[in-house]
N, CA, C and O of each residue as an XYZ file, in Angstrom:
236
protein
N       0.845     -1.174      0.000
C       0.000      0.000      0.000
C       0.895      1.243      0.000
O       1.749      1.371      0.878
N       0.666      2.486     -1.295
C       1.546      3.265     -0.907
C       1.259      4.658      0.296
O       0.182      5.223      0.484
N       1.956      4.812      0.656
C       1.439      5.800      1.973
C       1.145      7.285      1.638
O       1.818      7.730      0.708
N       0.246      8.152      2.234
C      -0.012      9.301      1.869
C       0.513     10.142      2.961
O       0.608      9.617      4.070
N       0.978     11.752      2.761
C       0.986     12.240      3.624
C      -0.066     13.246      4.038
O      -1.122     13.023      3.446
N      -0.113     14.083      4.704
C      -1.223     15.369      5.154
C      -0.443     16.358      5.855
O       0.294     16.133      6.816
N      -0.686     17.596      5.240
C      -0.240     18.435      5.635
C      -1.592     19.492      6.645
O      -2.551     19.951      6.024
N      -1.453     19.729      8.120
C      -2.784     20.518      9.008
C      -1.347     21.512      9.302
O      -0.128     21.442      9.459
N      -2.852     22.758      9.225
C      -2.192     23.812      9.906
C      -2.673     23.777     11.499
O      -3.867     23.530     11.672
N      -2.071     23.942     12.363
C      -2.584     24.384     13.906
C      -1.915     25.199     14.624
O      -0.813     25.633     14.288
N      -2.679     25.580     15.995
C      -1.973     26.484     16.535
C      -0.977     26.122     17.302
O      -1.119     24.931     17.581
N       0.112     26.639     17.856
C       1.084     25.719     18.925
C       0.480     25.329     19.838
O       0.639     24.174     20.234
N      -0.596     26.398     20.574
C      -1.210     25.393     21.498
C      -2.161     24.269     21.011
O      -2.433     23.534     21.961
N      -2.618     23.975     20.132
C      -2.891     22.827     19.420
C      -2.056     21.919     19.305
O      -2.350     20.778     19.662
N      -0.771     22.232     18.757
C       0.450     20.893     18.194
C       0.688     21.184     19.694
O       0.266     20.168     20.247
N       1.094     21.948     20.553
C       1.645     21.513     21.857
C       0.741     20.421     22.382
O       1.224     19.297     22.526
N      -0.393     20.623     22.648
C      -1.554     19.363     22.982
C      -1.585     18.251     22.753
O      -1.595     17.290     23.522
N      -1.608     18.325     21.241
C      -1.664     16.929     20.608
C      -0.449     16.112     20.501
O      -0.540     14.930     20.169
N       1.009     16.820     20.836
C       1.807     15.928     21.036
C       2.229     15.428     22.495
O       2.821     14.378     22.742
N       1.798     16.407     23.421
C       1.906     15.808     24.978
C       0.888     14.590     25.007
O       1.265     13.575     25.593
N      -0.331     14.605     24.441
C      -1.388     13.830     24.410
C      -0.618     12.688     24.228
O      -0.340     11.974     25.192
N      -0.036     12.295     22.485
C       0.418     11.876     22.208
C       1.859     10.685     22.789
O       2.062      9.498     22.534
N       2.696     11.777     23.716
C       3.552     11.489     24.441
C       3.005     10.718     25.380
O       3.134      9.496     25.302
N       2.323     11.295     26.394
C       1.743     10.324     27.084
C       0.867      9.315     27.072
O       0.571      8.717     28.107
N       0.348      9.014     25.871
C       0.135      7.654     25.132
C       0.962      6.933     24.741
O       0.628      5.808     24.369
N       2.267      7.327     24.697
C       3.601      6.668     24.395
C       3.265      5.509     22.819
O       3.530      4.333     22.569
N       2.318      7.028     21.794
C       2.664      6.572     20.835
C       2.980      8.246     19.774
O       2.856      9.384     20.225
N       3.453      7.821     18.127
C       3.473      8.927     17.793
C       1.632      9.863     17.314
O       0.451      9.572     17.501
N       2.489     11.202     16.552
C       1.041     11.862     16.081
C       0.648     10.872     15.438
O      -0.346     10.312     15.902
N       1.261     10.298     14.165
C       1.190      9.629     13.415
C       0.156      8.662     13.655
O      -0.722      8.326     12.860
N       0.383      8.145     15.106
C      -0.710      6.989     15.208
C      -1.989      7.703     15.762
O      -3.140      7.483     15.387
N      -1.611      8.553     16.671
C      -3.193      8.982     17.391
C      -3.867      9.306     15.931
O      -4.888      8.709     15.591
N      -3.267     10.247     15.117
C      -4.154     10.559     13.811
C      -4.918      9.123     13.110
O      -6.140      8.980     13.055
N      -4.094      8.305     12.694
C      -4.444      6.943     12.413
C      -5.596      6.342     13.232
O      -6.498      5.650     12.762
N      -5.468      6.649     14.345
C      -6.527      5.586     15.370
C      -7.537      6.275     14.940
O      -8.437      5.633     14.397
N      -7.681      7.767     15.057
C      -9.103      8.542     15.507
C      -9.435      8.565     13.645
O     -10.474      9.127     13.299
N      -8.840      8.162     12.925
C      -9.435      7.929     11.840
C     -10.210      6.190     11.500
O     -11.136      5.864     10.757
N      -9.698      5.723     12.033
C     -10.069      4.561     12.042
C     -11.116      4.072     13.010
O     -11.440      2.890     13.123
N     -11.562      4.960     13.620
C     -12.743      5.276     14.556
C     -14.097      5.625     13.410
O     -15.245      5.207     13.569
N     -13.622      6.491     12.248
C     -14.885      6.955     11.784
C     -15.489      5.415     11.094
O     -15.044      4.307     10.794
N     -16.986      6.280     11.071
C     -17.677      5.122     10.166
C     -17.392      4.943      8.806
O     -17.008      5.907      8.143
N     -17.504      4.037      8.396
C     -17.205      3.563      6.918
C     -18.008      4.331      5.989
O     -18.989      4.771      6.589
N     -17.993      4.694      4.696
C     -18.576      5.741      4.187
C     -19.980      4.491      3.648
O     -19.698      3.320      3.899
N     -21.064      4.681      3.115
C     -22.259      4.106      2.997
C     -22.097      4.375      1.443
O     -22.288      5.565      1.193
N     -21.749      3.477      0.138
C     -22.079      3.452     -0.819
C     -23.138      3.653     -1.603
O     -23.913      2.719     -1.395
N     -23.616      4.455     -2.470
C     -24.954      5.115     -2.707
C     -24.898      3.750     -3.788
O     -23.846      3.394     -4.319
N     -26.052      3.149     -3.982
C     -26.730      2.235     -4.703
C     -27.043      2.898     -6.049
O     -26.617      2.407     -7.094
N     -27.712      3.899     -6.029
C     -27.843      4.854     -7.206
C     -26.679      5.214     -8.299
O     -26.819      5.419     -9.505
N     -25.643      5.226     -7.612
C     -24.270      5.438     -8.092
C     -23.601      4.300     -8.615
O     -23.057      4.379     -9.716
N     -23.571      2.993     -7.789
C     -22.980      2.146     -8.352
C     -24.078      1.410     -9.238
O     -23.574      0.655    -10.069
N     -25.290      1.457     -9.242
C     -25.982      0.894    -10.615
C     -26.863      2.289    -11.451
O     -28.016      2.637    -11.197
N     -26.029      2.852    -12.378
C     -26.729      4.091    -13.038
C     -28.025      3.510    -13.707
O     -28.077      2.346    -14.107
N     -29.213      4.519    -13.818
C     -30.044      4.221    -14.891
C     -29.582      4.156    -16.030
O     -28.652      4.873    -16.400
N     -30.224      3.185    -16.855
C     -30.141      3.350    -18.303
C     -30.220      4.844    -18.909
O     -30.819      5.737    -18.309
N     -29.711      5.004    -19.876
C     -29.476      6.110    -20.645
C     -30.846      6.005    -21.369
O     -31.163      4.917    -21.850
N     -31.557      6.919    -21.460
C     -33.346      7.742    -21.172
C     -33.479      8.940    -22.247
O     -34.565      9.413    -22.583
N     -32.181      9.381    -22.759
C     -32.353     10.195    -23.571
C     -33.407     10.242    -25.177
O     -33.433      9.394    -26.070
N     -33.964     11.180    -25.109
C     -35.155     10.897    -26.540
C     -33.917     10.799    -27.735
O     -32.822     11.359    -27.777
N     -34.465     10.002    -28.523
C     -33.728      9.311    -29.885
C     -33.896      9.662    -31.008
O     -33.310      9.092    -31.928
């Protein structure tokens, strides 16, 4: 799998937070970001989308 990166802007007291957080989880940003993404729900595939109507156009 190839890996992506992300670039967030925050404030220091933001990155100060999230890496003490971090620290004292005694893991990196890297992962807390990873976990709390892997928390969200799975996105719900629209049915509509993956089977289009037939093409309806007058002839």
């Amino acid at each position: 799998m190839k890996e992506k990166s992300i670039r967030v802007r925050l404030s220091q007291k933001r990155n100060d937070k999230l890496k003490a957080h971090a620290s004292s989880k005694e893991k990196t940003v890297t992962q807390l970001v990873e976990d709390l993404i892997d928390r969200l729900p799975s996105p719900k595939i629209d049915d509509s989308l993956s089977n289009p109507l037939p093409d309806q156009s007058d002839d």
